[in-house]
KOLPALUM-608986 format. One record per atom (N, C-alpha, C): residue in three letters; y, x, z; residue number from 1; atom name. Coordinates in nm, 3 decimals. Layout:
N
<pt residuo="ALA" north="Y" east="X" up="Z" num="NUM" atomo="CA"/>
...
//
This chain:
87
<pt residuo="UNK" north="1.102" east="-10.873" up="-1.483" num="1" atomo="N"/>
<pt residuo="UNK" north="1.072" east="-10.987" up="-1.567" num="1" atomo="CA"/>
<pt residuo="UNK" north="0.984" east="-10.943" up="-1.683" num="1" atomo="C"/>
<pt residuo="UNK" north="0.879" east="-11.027" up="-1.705" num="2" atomo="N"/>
<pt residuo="UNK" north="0.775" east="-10.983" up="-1.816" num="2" atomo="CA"/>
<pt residuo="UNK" north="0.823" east="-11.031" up="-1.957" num="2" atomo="C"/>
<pt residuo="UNK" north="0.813" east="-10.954" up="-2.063" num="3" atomo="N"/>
<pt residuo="UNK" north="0.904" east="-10.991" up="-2.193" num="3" atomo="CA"/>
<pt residuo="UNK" north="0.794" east="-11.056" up="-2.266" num="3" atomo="C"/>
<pt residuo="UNK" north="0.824" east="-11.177" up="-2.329" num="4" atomo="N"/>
<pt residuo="UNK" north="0.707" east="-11.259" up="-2.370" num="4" atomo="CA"/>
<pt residuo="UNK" north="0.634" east="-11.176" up="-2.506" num="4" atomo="C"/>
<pt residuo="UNK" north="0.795" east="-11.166" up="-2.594" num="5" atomo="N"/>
<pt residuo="UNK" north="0.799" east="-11.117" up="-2.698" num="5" atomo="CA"/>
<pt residuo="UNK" north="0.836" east="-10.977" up="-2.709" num="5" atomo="C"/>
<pt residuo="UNK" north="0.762" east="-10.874" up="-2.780" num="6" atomo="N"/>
<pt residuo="UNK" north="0.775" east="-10.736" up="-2.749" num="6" atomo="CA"/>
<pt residuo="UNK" north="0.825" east="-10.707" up="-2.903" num="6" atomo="C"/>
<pt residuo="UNK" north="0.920" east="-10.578" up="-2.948" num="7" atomo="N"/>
<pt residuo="UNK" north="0.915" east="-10.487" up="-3.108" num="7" atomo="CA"/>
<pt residuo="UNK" north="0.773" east="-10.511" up="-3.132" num="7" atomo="C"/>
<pt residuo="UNK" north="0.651" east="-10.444" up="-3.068" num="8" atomo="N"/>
<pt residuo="UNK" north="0.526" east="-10.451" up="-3.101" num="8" atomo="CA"/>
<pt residuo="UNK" north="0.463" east="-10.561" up="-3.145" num="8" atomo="C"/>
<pt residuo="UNK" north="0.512" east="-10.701" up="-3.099" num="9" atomo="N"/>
<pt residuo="UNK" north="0.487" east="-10.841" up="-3.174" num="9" atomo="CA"/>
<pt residuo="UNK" north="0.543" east="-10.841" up="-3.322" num="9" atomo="C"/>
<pt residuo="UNK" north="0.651" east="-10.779" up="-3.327" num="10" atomo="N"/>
<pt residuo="UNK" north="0.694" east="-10.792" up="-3.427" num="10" atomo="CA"/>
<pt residuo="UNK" north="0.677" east="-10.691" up="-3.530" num="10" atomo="C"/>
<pt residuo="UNK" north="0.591" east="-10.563" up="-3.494" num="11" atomo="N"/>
<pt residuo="UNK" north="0.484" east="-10.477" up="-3.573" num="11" atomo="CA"/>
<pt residuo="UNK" north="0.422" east="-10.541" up="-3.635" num="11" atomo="C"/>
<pt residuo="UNK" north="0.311" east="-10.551" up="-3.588" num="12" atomo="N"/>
<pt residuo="UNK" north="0.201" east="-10.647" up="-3.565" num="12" atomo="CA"/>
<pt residuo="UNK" north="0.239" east="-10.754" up="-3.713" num="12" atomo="C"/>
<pt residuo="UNK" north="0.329" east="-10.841" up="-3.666" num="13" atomo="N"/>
<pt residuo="UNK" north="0.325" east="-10.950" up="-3.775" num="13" atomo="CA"/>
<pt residuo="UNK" north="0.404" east="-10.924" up="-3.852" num="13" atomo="C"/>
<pt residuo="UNK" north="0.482" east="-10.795" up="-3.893" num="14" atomo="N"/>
<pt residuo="UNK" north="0.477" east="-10.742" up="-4.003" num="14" atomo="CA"/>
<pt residuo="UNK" north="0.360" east="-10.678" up="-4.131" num="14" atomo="C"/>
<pt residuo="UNK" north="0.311" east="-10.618" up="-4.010" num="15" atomo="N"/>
<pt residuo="UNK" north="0.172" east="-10.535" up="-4.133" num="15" atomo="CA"/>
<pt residuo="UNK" north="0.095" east="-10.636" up="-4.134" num="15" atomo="C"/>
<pt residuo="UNK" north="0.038" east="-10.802" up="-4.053" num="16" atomo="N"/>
<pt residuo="UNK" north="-0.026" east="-10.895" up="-4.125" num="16" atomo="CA"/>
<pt residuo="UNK" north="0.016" east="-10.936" up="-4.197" num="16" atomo="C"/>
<pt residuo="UNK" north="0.172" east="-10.941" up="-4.267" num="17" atomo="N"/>
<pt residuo="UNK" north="0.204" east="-11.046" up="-4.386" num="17" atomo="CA"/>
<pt residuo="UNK" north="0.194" east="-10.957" up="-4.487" num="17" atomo="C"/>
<pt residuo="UNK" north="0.205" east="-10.804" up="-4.447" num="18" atomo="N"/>
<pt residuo="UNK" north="0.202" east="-10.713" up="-4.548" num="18" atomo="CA"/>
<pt residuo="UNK" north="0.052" east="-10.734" up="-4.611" num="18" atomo="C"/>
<pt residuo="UNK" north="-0.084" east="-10.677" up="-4.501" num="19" atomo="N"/>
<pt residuo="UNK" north="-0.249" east="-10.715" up="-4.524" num="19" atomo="CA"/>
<pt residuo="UNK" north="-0.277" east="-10.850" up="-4.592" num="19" atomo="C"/>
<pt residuo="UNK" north="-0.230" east="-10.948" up="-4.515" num="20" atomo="N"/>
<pt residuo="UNK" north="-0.306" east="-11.095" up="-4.557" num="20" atomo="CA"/>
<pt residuo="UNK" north="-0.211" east="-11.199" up="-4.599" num="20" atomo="C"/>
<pt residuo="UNK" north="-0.065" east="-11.166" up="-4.573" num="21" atomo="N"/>
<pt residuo="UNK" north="-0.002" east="-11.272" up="-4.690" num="21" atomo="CA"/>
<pt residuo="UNK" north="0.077" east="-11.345" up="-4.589" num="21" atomo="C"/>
<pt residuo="UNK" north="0.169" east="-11.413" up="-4.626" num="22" atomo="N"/>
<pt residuo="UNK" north="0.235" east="-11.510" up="-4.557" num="22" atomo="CA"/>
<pt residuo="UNK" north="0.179" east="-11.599" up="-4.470" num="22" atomo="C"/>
<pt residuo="UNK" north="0.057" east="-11.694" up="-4.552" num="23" atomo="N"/>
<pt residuo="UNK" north="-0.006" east="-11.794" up="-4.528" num="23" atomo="CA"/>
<pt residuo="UNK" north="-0.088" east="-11.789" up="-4.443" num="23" atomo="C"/>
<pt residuo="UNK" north="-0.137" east="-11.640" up="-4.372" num="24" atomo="N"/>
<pt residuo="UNK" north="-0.216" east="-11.605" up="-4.303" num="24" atomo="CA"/>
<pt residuo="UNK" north="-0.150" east="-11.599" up="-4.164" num="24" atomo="C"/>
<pt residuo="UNK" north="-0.021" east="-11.559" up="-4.148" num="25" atomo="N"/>
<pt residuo="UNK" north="0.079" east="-11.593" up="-4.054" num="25" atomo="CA"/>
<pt residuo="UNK" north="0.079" east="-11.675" up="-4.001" num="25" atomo="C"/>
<pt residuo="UNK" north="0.157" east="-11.774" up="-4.136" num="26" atomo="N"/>
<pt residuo="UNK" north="0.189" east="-11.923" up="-4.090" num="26" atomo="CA"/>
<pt residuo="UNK" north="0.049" east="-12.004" up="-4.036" num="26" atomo="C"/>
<pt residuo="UNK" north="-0.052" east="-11.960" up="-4.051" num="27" atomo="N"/>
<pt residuo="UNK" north="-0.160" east="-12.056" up="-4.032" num="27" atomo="CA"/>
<pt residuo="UNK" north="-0.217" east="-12.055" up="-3.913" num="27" atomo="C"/>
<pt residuo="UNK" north="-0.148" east="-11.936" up="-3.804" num="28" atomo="N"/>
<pt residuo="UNK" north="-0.122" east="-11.942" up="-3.688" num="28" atomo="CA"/>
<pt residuo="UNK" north="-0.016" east="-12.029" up="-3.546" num="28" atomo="C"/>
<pt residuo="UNK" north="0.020" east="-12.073" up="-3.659" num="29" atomo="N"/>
<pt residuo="UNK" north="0.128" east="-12.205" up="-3.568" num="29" atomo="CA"/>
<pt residuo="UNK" north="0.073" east="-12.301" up="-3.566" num="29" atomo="C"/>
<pt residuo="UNK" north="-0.031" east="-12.340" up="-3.529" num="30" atomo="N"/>
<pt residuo="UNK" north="-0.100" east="-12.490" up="-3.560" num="30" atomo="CA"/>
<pt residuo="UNK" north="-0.168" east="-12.503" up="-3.401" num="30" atomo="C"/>
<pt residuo="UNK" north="-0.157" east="-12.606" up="-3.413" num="31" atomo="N"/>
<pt residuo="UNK" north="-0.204" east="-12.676" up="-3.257" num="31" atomo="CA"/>
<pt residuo="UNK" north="-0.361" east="-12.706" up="-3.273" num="31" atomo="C"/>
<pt residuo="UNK" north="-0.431" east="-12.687" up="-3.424" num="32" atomo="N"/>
<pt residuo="UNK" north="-0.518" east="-12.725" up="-3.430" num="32" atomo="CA"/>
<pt residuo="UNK" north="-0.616" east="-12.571" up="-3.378" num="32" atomo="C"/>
<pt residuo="UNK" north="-0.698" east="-12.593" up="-3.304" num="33" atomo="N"/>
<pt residuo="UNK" north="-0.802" east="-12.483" up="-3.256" num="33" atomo="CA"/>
<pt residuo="UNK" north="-0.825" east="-12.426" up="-3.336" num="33" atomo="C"/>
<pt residuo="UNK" north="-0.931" east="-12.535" up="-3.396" num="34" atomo="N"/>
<pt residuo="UNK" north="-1.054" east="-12.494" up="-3.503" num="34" atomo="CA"/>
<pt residuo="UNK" north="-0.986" east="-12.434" up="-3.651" num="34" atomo="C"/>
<pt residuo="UNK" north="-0.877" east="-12.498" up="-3.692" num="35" atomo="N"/>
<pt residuo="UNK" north="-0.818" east="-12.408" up="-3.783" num="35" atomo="CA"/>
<pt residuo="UNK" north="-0.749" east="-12.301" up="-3.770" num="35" atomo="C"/>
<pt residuo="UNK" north="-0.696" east="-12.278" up="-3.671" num="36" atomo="N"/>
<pt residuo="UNK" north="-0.652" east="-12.102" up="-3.577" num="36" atomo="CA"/>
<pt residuo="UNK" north="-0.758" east="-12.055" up="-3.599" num="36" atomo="C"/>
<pt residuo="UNK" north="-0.885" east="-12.005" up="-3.501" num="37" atomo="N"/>
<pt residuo="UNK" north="-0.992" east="-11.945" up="-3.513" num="37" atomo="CA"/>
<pt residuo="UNK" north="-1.067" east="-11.944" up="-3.635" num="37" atomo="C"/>
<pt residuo="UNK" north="-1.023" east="-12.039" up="-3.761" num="38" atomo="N"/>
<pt residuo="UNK" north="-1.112" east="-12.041" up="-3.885" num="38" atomo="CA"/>
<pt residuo="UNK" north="-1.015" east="-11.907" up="-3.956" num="38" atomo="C"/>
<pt residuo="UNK" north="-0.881" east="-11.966" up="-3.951" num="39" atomo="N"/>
<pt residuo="UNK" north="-0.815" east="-11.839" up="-3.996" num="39" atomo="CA"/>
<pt residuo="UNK" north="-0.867" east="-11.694" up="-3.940" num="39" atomo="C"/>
<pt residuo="UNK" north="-0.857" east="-11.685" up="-3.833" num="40" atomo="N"/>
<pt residuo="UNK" north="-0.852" east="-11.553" up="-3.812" num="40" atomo="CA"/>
<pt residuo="UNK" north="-1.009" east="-11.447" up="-3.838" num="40" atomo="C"/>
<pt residuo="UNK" north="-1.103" east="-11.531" up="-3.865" num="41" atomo="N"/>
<pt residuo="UNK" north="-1.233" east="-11.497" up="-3.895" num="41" atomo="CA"/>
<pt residuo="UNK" north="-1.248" east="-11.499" up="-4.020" num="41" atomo="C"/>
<pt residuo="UNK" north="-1.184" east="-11.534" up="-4.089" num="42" atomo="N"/>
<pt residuo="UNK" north="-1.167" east="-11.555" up="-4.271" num="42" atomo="CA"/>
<pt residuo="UNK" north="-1.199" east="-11.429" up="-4.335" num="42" atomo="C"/>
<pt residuo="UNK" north="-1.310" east="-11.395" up="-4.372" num="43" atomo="N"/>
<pt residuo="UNK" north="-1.239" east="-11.247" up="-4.441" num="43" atomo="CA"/>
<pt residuo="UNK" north="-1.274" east="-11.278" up="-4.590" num="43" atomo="C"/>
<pt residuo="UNK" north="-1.254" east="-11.376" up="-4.680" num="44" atomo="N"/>
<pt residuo="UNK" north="-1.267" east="-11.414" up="-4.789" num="44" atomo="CA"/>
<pt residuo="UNK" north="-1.129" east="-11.366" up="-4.858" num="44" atomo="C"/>
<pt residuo="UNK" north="-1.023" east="-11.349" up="-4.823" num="45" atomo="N"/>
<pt residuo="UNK" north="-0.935" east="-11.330" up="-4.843" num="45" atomo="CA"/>
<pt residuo="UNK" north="-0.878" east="-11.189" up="-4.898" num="45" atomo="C"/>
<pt residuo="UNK" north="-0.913" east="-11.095" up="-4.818" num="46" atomo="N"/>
<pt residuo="UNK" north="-0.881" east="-10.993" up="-4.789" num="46" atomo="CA"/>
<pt residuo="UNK" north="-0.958" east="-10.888" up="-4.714" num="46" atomo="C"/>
<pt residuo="UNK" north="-1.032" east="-10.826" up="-4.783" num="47" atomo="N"/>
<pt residuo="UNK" north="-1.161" east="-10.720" up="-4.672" num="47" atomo="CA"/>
<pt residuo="UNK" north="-1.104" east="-10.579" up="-4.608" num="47" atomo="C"/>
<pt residuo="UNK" north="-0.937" east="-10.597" up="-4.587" num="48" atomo="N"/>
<pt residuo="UNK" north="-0.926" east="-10.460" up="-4.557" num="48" atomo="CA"/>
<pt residuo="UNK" north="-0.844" east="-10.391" up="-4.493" num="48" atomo="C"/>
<pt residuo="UNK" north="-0.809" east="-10.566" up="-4.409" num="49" atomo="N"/>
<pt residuo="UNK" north="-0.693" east="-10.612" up="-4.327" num="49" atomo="CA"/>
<pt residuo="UNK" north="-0.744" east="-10.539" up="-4.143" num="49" atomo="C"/>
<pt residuo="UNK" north="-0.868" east="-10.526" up="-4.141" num="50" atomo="N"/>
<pt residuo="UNK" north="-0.924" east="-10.547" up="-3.977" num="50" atomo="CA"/>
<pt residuo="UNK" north="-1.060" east="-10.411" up="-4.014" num="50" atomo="C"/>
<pt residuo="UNK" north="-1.019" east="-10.336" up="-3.937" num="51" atomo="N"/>
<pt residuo="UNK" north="-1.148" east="-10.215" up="-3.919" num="51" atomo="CA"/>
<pt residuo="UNK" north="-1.259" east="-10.278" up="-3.857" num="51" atomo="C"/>
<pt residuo="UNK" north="-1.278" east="-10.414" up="-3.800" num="52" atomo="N"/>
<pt residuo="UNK" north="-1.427" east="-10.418" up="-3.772" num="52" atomo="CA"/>
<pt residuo="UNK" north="-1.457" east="-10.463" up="-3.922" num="52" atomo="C"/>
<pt residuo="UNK" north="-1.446" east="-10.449" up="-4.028" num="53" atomo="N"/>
<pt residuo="UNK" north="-1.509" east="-10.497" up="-4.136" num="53" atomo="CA"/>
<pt residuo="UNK" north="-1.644" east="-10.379" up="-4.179" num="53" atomo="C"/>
<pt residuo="UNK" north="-1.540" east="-10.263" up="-4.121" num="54" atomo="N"/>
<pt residuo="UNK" north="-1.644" east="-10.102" up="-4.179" num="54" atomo="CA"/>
<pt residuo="UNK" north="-1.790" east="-10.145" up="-4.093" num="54" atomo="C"/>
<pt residuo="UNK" north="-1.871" east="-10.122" up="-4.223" num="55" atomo="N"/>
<pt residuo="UNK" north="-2.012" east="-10.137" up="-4.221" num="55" atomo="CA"/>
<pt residuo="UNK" north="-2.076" east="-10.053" up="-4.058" num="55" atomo="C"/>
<pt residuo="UNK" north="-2.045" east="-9.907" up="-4.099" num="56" atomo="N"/>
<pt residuo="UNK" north="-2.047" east="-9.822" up="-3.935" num="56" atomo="CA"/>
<pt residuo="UNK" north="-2.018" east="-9.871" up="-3.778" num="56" atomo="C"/>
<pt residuo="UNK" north="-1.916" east="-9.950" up="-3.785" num="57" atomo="N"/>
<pt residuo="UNK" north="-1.837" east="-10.009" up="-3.664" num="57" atomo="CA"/>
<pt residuo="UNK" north="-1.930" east="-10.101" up="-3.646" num="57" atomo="C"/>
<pt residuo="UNK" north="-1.955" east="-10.230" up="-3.764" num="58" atomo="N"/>
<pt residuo="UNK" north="-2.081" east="-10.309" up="-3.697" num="58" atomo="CA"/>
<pt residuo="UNK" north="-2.166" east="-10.302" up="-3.681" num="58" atomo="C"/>
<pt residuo="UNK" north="-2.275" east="-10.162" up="-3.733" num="59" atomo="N"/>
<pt residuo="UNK" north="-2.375" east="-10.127" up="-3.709" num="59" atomo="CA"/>
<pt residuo="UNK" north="-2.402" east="-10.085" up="-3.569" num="59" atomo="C"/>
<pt residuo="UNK" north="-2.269" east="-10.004" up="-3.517" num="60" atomo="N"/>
<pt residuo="UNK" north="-2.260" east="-9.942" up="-3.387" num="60" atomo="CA"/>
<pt residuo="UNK" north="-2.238" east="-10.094" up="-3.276" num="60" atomo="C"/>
<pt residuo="UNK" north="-2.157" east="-10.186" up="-3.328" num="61" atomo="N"/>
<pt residuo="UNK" north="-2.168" east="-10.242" up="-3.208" num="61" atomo="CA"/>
<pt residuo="UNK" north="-2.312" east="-10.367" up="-3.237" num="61" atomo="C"/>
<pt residuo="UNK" north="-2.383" east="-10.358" up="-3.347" num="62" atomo="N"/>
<pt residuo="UNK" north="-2.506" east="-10.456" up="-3.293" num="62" atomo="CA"/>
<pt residuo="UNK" north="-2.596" east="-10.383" up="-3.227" num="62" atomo="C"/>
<pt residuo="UNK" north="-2.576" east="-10.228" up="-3.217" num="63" atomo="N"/>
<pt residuo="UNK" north="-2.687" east="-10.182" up="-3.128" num="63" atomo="CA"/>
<pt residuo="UNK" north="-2.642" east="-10.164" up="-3.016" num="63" atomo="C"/>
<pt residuo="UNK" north="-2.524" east="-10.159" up="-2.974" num="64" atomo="N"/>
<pt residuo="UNK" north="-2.454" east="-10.156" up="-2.798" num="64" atomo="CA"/>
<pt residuo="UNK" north="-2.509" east="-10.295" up="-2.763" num="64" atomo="C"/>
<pt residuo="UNK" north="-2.475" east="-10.452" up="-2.845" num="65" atomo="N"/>
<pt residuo="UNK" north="-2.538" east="-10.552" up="-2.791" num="65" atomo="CA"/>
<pt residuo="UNK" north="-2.692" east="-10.546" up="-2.799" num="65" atomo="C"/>
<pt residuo="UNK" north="-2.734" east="-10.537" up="-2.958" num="66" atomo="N"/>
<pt residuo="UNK" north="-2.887" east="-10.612" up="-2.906" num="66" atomo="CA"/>
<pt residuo="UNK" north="-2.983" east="-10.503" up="-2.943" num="66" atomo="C"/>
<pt residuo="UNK" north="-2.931" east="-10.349" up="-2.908" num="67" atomo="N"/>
<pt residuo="UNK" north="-3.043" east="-10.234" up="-2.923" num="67" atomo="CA"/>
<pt residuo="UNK" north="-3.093" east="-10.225" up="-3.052" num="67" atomo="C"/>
<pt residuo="UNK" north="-3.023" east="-10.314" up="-3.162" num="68" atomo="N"/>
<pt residuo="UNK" north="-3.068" east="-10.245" up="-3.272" num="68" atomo="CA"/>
<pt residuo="UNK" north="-2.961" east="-10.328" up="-3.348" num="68" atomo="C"/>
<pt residuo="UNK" north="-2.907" east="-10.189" up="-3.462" num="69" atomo="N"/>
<pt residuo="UNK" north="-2.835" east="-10.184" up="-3.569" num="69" atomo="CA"/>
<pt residuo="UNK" north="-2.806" east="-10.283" up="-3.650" num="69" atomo="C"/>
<pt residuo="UNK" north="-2.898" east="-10.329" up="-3.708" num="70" atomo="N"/>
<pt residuo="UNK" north="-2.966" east="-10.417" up="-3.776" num="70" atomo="CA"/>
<pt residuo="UNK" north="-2.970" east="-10.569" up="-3.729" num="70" atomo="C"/>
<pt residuo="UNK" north="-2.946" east="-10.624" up="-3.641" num="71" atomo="N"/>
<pt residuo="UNK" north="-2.935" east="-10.735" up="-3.577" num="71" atomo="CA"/>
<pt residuo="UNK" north="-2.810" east="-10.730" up="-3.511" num="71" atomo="C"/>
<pt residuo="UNK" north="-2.737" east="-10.877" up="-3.541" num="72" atomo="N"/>
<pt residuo="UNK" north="-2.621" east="-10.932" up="-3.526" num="72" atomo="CA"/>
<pt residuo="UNK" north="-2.593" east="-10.992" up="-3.387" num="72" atomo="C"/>
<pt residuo="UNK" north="-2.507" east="-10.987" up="-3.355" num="73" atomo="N"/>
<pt residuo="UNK" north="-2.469" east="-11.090" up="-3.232" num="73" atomo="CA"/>
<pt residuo="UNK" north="-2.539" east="-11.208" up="-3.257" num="73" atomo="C"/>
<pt residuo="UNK" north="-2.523" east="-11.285" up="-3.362" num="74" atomo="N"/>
<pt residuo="UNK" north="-2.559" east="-11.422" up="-3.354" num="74" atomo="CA"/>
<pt residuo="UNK" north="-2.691" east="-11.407" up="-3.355" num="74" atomo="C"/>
<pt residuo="UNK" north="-2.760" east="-11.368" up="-3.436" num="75" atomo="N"/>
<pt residuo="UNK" north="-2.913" east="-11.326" up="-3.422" num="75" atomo="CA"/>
<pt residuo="UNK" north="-3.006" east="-11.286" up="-3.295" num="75" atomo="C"/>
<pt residuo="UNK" north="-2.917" east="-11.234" up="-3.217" num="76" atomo="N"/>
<pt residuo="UNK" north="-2.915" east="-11.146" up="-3.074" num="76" atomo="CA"/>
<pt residuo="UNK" north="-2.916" east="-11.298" up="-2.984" num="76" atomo="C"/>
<pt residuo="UNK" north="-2.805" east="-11.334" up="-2.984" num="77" atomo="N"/>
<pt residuo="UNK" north="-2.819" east="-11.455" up="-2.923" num="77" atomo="CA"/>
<pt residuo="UNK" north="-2.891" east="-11.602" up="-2.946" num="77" atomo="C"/>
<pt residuo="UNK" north="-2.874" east="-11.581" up="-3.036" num="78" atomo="N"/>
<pt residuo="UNK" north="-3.003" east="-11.702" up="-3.119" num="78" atomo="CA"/>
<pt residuo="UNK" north="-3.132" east="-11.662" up="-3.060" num="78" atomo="C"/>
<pt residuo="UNK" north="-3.177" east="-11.554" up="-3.069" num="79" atomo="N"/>
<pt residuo="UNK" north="-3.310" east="-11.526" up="-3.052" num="79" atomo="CA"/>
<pt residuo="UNK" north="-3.344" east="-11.517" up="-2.893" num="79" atomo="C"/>
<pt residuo="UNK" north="-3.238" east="-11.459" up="-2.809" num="80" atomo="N"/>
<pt residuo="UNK" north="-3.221" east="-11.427" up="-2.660" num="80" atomo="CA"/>
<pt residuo="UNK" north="-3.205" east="-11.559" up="-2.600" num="80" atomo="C"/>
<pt residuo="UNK" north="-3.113" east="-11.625" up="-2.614" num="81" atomo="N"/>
<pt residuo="UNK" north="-3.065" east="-11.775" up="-2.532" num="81" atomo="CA"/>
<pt residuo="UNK" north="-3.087" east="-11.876" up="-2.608" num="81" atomo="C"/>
<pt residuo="UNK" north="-3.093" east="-11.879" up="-2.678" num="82" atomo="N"/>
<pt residuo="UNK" north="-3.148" east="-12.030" up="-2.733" num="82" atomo="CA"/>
<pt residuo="UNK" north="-3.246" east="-12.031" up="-2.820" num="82" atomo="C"/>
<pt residuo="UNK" north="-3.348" east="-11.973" up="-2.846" num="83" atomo="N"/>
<pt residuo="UNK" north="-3.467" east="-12.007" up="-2.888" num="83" atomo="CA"/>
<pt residuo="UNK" north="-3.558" east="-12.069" up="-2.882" num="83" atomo="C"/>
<pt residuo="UNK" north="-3.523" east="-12.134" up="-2.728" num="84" atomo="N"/>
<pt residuo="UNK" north="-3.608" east="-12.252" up="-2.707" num="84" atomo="CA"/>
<pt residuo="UNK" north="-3.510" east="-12.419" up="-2.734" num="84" atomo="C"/>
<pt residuo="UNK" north="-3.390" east="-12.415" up="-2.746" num="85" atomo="N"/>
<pt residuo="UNK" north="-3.301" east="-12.512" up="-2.726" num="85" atomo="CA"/>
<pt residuo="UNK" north="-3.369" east="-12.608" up="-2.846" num="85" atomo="C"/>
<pt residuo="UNK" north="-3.293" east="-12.705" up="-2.841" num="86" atomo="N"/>
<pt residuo="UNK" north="-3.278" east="-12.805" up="-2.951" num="86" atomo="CA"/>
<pt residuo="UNK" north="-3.153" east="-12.847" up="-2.906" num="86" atomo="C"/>
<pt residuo="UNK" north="-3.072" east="-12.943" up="-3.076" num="87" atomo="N"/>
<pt residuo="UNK" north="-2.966" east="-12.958" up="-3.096" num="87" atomo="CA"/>
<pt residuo="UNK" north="-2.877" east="-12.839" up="-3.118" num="87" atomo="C"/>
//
């Protein structure tokens, strides 16, 4: 039988209330999408909660995606797939 809930869940959302606070928790129980995913991309809050924040880490992964350092995913893709779009 697969255990839904693991100790390691309950790691986990220990050292986030420790990093980002209660509210950052709780703001994960919501049925609403767009405010789940707004939370978890937030870094207004707290810059020091999540290692992709280190400058190095994103430098390294905009050049695994778009061959250079310096250019972002969104930029990468903006410029690659939809540069011709509208809307």
């Amino acid at each position: 039988m697969k255990r839904l809930i693991t100790l390691d869940d309950f790691i986990d959302t220990y050292c986030k209330i420790i990093q980002r606070g209660k509210s950052f928790v709780f703001s994960k129980f919501t049925f609403n999408n767009l405010n789940r995913t707004k939370s978890a991309f937030d870094n207004t809050a707290v810059n020091s909660s999540n290692w992709w924040i280190i400058p190095k880490v994103r430098q390294r992964w905009n050049f695994l995606i778009s061959g250079d350092e310096k250019i972002n995913y969104k930029q990468y893709l903006v410029s690659k797939y939809l540069i011709n779009k509208k809307n």
